[in-house]
C-alpha distance (Angstrom), angle and dihedral (degrees) to the residues before:
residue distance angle dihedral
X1 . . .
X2 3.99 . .
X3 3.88 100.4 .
X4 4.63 103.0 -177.3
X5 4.19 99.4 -172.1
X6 3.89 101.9 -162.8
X7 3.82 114.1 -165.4
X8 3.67 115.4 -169.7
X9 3.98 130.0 -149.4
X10 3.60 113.4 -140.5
X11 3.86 148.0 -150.9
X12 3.71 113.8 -116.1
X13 4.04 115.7 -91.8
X14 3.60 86.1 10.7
X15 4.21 101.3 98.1
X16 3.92 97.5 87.5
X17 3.46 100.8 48.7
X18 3.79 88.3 40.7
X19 3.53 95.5 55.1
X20 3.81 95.4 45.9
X21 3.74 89.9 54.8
X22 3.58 88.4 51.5
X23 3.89 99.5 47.7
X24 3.80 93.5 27.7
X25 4.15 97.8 46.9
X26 3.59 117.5 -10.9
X27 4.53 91.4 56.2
X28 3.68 96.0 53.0
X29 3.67 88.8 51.0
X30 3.53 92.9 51.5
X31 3.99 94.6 49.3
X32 4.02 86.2 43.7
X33 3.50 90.3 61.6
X34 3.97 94.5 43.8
X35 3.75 97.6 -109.0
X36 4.30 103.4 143.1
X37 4.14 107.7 -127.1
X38 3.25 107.7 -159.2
X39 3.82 96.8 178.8
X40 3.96 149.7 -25.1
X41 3.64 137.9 -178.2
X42 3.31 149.8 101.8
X43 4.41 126.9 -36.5
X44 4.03 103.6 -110.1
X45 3.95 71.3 -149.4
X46 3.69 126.2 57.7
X47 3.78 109.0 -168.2
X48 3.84 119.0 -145.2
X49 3.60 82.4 7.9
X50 3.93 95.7 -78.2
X51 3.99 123.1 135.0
X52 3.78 110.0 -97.8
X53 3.63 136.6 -175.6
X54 3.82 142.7 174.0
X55 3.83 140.7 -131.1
X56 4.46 110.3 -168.1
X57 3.76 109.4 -174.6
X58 4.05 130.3 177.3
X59 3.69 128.8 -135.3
X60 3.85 133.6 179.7
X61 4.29 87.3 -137.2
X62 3.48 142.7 1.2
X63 4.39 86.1 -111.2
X64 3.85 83.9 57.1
X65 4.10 94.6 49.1
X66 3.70 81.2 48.9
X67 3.86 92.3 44.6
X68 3.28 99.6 46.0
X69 4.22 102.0 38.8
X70 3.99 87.7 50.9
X71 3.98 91.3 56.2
X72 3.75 100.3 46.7
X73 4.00 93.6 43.6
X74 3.26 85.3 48.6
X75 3.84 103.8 43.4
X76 4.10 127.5 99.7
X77 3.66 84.6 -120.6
X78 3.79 98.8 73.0
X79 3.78 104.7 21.9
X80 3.37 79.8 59.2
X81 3.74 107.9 33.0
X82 3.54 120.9 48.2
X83 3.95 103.5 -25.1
X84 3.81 90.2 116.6
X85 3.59 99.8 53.1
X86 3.99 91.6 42.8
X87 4.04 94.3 50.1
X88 3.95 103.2 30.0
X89 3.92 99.3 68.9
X90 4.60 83.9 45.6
X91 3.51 113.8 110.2
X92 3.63 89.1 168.7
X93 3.56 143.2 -24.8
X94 4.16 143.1 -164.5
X95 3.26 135.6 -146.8
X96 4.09 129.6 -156.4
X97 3.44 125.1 -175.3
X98 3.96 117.7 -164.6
X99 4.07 126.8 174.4
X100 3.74 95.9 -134.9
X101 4.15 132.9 174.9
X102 4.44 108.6 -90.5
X103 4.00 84.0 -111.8
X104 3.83 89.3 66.9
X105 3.88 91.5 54.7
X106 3.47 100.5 38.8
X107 3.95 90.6 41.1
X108 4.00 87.9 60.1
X109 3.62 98.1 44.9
X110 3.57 135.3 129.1
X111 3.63 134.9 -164.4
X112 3.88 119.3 -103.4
């Protein structure tokens, strides 16, 4: 299994109301359009002292991560929805993408 860990680099004061657009709006979107999160929330560990959060998400392949990321940023639903509250309080983020055993995923997950 495909298993992209996003970690994202925040402005400061801008973590809680980053994280409840993400669980509250940006999450449902993502299951809507059949992309597997596997888990988000906030670093137990801000380095530098800077807010940080982080967005795991599943795939069968590395064409379906590309598949499926290409159609939601692309889609109506979040240009219009809650892109703008997702990507304004960024000041940078990273992605890693690791080919790891179904145990790994599943033993991370979190309800949505």
């Amino acid at each position: 299994m495909i298993l992209e860990i996003r970690t994202y680099r925040l402005h400061p004061g801008t973590r809680e109301e980053f994280l409840r657009a993400m669980t509250e709006e940006a999450i449902p979107l993502l299951l809507k359009a059949g992309i597997d999160v596997v888990a988000a929330g906030p670093s137990l560990y801000n380095e530098d002292a800077d807010e940080e959060a982080v967005l795991m998400r599943g795939f069968a392949s590395l064409e379906q991560l590309a598949e499926q990321q290409d159609a939601f940023y692309s889609s109506p639903e979040w240009l219009e929805g809650p892109r703008e509250a997702i990507v304004a309080p960024i000041v940078q983020y990273h992605s890693i993408v690791l080919d790891v055993p179904t145990a790994v995923v599943e033993g991370l997950r979190k309800p949505y």
